[in-house]
Z-matrix of the N, CA and C atoms (Angstrom, degrees):
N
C 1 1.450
C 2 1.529 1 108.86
N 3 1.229 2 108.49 1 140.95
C 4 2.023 3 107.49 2 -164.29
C 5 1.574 4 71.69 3 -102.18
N 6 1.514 5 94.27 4 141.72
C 7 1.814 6 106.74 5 166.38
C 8 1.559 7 101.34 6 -100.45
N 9 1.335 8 115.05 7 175.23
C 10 1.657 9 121.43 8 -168.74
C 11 1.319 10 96.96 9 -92.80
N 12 1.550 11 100.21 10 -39.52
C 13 2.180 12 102.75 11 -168.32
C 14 0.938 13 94.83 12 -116.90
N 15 1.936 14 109.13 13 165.26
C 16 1.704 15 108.32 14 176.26
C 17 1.517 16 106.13 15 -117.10
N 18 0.674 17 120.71 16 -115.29
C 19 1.989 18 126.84 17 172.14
C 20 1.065 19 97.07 18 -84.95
N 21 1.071 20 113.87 19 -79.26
C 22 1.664 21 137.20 20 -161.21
C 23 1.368 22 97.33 21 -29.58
N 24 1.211 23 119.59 22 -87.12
C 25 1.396 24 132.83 23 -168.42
C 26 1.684 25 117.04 24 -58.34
N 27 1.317 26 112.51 25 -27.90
C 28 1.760 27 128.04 26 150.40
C 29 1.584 28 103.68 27 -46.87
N 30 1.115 29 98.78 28 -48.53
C 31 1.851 30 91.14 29 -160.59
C 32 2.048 31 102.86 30 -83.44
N 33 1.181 32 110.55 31 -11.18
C 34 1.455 33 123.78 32 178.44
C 35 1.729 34 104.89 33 -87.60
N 36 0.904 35 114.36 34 -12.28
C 37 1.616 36 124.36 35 -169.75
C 38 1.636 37 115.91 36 -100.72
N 39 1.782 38 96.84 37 -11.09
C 40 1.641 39 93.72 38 -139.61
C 41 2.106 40 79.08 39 -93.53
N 42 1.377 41 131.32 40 9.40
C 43 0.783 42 117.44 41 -170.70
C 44 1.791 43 102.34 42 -84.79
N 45 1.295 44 105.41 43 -18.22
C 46 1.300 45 110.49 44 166.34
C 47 1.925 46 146.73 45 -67.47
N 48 1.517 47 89.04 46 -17.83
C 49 1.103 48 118.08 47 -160.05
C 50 1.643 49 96.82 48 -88.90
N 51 1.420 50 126.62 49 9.47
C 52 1.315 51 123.14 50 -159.59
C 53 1.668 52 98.29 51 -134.04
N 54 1.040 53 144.27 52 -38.36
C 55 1.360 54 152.07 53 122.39
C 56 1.511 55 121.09 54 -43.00
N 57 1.913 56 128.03 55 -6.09
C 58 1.116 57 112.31 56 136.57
C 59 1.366 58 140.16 57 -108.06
N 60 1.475 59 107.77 58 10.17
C 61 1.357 60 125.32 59 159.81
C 62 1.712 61 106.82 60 -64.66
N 63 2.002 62 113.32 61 -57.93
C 64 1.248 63 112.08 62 -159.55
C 65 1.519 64 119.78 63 -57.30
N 66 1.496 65 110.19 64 -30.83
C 67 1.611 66 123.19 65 158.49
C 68 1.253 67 125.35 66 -64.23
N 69 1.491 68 128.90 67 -30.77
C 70 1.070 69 127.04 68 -168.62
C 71 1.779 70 91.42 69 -77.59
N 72 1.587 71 120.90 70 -69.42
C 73 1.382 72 141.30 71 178.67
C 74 1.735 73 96.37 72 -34.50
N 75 1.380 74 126.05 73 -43.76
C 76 1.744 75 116.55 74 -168.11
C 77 1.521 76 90.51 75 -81.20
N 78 1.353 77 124.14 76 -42.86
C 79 1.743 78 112.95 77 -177.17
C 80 1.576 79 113.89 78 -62.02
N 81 1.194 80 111.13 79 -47.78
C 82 1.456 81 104.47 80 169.42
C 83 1.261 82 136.11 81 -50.52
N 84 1.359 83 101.17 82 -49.93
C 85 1.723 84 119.97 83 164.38
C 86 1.528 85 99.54 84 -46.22
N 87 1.424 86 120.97 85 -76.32
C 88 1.879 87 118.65 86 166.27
C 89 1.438 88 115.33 87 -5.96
N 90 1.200 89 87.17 88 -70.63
C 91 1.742 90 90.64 89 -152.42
C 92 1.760 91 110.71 90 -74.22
N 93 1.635 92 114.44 91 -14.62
C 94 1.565 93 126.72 92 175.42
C 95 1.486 94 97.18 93 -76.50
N 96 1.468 95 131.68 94 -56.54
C 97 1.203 96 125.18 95 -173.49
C 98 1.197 97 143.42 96 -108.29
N 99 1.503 98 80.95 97 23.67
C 100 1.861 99 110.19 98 -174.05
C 101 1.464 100 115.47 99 7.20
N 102 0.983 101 129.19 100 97.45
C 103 1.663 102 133.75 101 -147.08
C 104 2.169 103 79.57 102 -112.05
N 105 1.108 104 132.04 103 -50.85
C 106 1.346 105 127.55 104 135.16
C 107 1.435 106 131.89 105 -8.90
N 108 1.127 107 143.18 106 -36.64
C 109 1.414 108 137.18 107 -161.19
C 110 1.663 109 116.53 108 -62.30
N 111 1.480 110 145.22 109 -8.86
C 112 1.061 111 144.63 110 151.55
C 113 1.359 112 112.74 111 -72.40
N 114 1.245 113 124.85 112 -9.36
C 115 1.704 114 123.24 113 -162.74
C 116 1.942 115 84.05 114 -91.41
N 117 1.679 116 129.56 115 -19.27
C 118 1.391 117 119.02 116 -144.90
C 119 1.656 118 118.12 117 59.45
N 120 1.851 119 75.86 118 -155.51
C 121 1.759 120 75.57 119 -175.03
C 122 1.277 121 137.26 120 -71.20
N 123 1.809 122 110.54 121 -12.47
C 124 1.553 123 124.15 122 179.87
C 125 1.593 124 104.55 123 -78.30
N 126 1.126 125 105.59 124 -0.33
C 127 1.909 126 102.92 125 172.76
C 128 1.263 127 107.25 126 -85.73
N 129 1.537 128 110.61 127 -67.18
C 130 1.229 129 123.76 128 178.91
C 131 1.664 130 125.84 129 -43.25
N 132 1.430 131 107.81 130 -37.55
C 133 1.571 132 121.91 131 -163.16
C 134 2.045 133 81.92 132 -85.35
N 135 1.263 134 119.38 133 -50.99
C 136 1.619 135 124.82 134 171.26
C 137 1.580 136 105.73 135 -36.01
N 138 1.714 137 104.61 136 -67.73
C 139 1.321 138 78.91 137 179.73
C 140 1.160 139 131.62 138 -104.74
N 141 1.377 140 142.63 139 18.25
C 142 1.274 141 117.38 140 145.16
C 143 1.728 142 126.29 141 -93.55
N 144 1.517 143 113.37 142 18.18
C 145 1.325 144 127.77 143 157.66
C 146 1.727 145 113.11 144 -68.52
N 147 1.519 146 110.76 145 -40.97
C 148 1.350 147 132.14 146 157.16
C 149 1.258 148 119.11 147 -30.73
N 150 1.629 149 120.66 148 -65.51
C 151 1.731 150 137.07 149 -179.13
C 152 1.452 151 102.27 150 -84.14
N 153 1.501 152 116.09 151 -49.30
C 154 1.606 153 110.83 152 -175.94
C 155 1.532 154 124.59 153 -42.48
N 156 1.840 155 104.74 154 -38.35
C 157 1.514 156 118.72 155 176.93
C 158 1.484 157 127.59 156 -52.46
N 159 1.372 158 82.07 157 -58.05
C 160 1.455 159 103.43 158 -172.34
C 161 1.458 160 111.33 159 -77.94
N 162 1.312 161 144.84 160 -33.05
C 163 1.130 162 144.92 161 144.93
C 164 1.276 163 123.68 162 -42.29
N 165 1.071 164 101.32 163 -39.24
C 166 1.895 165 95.46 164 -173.84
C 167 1.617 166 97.23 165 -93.04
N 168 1.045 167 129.71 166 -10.02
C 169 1.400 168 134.26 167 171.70
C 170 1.865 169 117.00 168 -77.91
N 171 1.294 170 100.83 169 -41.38
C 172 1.123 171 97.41 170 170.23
C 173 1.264 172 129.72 171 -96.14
N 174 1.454 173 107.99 172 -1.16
C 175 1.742 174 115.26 173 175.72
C 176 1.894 175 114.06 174 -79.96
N 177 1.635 176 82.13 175 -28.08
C 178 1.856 177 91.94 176 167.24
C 179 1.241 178 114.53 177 -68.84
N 180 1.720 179 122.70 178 -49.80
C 181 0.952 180 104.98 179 -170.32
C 182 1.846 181 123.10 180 -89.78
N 183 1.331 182 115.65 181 12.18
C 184 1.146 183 126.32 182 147.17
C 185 1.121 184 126.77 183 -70.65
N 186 1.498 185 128.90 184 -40.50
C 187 1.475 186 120.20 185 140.32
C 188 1.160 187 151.78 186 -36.06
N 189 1.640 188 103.39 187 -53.10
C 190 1.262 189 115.63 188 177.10
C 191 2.061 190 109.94 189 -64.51
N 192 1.246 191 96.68 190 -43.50
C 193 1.681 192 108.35 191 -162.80
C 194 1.863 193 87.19 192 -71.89
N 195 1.264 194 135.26 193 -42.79
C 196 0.855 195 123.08 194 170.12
C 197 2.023 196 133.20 195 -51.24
N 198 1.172 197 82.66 196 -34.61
C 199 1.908 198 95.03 197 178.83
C 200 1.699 199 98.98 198 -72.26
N 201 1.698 200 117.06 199 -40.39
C 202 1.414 201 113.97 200 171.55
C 203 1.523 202 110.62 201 -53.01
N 204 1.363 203 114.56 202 -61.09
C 205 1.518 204 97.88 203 -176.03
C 206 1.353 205 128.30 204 -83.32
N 207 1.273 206 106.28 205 2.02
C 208 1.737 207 104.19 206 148.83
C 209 1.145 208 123.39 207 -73.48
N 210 1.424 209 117.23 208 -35.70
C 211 1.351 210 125.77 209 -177.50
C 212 1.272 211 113.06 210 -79.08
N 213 1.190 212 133.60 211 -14.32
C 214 1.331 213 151.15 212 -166.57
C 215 1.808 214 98.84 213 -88.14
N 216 0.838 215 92.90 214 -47.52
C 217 1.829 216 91.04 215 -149.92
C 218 1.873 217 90.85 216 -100.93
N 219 1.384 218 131.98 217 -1.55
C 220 1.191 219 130.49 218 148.74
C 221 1.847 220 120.13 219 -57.49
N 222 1.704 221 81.21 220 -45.43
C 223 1.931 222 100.15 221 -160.12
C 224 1.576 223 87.32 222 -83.97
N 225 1.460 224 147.49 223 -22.92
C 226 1.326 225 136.26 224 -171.20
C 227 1.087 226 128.91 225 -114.48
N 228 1.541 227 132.38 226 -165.56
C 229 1.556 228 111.56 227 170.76
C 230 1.823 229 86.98 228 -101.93
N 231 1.460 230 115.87 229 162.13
C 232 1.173 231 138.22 230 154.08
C 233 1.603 232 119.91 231 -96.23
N 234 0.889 233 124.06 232 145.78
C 235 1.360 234 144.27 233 171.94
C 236 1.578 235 113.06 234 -132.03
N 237 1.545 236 95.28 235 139.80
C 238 1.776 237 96.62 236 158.97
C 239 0.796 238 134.34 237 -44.72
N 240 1.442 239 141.01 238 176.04
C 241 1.371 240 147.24 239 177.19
C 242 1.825 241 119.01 240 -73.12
N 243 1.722 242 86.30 241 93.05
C 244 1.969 243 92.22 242 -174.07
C 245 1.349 244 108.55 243 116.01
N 246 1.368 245 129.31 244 -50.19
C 247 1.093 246 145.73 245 153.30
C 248 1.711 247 127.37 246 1.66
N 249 1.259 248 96.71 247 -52.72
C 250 1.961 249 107.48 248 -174.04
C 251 1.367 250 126.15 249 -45.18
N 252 1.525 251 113.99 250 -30.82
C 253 1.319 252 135.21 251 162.71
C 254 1.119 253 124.51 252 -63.07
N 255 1.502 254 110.44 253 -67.27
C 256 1.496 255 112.94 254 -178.19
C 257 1.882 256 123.93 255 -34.70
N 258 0.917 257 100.49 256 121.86
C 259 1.357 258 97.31 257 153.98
C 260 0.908 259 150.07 258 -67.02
N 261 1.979 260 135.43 259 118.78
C 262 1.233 261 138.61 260 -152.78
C 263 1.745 262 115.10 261 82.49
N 264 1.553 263 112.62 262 -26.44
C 265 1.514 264 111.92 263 160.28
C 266 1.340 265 126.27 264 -23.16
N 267 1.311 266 110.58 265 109.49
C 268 2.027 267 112.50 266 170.06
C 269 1.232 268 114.10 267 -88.16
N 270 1.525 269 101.23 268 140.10
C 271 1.485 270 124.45 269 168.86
C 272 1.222 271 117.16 270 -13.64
N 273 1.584 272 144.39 271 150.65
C 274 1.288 273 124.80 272 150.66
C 275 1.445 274 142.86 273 -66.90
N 276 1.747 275 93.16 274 -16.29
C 277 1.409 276 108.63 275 -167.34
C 278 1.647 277 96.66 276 -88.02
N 279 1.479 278 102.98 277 -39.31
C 280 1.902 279 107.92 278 173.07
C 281 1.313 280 108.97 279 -43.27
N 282 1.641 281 115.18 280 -58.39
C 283 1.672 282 118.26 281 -178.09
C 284 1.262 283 109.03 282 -50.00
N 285 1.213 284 128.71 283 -59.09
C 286 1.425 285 146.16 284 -133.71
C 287 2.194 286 82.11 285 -75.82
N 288 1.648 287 107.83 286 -56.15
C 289 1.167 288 112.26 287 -161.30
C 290 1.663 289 114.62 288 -74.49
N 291 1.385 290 114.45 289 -16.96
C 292 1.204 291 110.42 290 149.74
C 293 1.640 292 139.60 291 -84.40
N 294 1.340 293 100.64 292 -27.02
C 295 1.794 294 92.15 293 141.13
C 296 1.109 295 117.40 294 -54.21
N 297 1.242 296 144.95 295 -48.42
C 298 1.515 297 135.53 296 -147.43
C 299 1.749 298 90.04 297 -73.09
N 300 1.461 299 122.10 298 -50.33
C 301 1.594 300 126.19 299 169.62
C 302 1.480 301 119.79 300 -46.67
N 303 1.507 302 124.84 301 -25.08
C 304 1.427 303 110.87 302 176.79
C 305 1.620 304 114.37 303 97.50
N 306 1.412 305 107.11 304 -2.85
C 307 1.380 306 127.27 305 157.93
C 308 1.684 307 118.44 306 -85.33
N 309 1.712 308 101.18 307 133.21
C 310 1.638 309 85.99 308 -163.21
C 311 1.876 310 100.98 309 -90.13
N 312 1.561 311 100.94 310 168.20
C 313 1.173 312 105.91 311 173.02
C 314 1.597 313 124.80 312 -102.05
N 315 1.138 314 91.93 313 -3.35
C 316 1.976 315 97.66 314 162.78
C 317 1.265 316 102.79 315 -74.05
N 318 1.168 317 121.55 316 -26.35
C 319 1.933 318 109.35 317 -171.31
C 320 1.781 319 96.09 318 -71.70
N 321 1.290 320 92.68 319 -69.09
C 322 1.912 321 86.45 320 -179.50
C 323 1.261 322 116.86 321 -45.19
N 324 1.229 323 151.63 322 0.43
C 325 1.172 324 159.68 323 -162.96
C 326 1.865 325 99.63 324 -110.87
N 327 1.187 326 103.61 325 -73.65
C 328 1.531 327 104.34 326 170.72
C 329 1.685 328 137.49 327 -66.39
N 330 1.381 329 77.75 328 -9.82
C 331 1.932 330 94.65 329 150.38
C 332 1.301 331 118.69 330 -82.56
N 333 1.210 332 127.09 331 -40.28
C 334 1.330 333 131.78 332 166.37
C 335 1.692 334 113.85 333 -57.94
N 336 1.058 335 82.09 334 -53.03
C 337 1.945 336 70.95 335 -179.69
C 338 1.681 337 120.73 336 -67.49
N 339 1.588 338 112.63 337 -23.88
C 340 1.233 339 108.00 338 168.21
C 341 1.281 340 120.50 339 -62.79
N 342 1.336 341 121.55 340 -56.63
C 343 1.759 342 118.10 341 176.47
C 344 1.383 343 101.82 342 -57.45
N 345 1.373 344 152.88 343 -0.96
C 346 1.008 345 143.51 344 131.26
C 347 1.760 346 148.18 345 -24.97
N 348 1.627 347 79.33 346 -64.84
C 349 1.089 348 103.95 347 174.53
C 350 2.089 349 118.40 348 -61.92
N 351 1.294 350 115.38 349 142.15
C 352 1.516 351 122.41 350 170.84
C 353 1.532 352 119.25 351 -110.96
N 354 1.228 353 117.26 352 132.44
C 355 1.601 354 137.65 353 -154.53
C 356 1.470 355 88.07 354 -80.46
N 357 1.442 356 113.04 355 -177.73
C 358 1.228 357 114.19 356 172.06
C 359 1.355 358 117.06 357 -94.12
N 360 1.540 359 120.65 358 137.93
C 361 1.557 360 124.31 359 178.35
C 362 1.326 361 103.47 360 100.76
N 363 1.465 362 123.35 361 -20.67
C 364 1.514 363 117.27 362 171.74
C 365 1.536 364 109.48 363 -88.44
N 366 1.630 365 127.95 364 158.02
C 367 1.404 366 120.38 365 178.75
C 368 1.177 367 105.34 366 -124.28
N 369 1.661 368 128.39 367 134.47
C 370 1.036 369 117.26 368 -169.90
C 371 1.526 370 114.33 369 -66.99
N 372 1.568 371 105.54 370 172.25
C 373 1.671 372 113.69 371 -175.82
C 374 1.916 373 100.64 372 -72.95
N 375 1.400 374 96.81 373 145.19
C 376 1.723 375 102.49 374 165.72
C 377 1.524 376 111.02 375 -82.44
N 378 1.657 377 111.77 376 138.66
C 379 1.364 378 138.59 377 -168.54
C 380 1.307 379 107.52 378 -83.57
């Protein structure tokens, strides 16, 4: 079975998952101790129109923002954390996939910084 998200994007999501517990847990609490019941049904229908909104609003857009950054980081390159700038910086999925080979990733790293580096009497290029 192909899943939609992987870790990564699970663990980017999960900030959501805590603000839809606290609505779900205050609507429930509502509707057990109906603190409402003199208002009738325009209390009741008020407040769980109140939790219903906002829950179902934010469960979409945890979805939706989630399919973006899956979709995002398929269609682009990724980088580590800070990384995107630097110059000569490798992919994450490059790093990640040459560990999995048994090739280290400090070597590619300190290759990069050597072609970096300028000898003496040469000036570096303007940015």
């Amino acid at each position: 079975m192909a899943t939609i998200f992987d870790r990564e994007t699970l663990l980017d999501l999960t900030v959501n998952v805590i603000p839809l517990g606290m609505i779900l847990i205050f609507g429930v609490g509502y509707l057990i101790f109906n603190p409402w019941a003199d208002d009738g049904l325009f209390g009741n229908l008020l407040m769980i129109g109140l939790h219903a909104v906002p829950f179902i609003g934010l469960l979409v857009l945890t979805y939706v923002s989630g399919k973006a950054i899956a979709g995002d980081e398929q269609r682009s390159s990724v980088y580590h954390q800070g990384q995107a700038a630097v110059r000569g910086a490798e992919e994450k999925h490059a790093v990640e996939g040459s560990a999995e080979d048994g090739s280290s990733a400090a070597g590619a790293e300190t290759t990069g910084e050597a072609e970096s580096t300028v000898t003496e009497g040469e000036t570096a290029p303007e940015q």
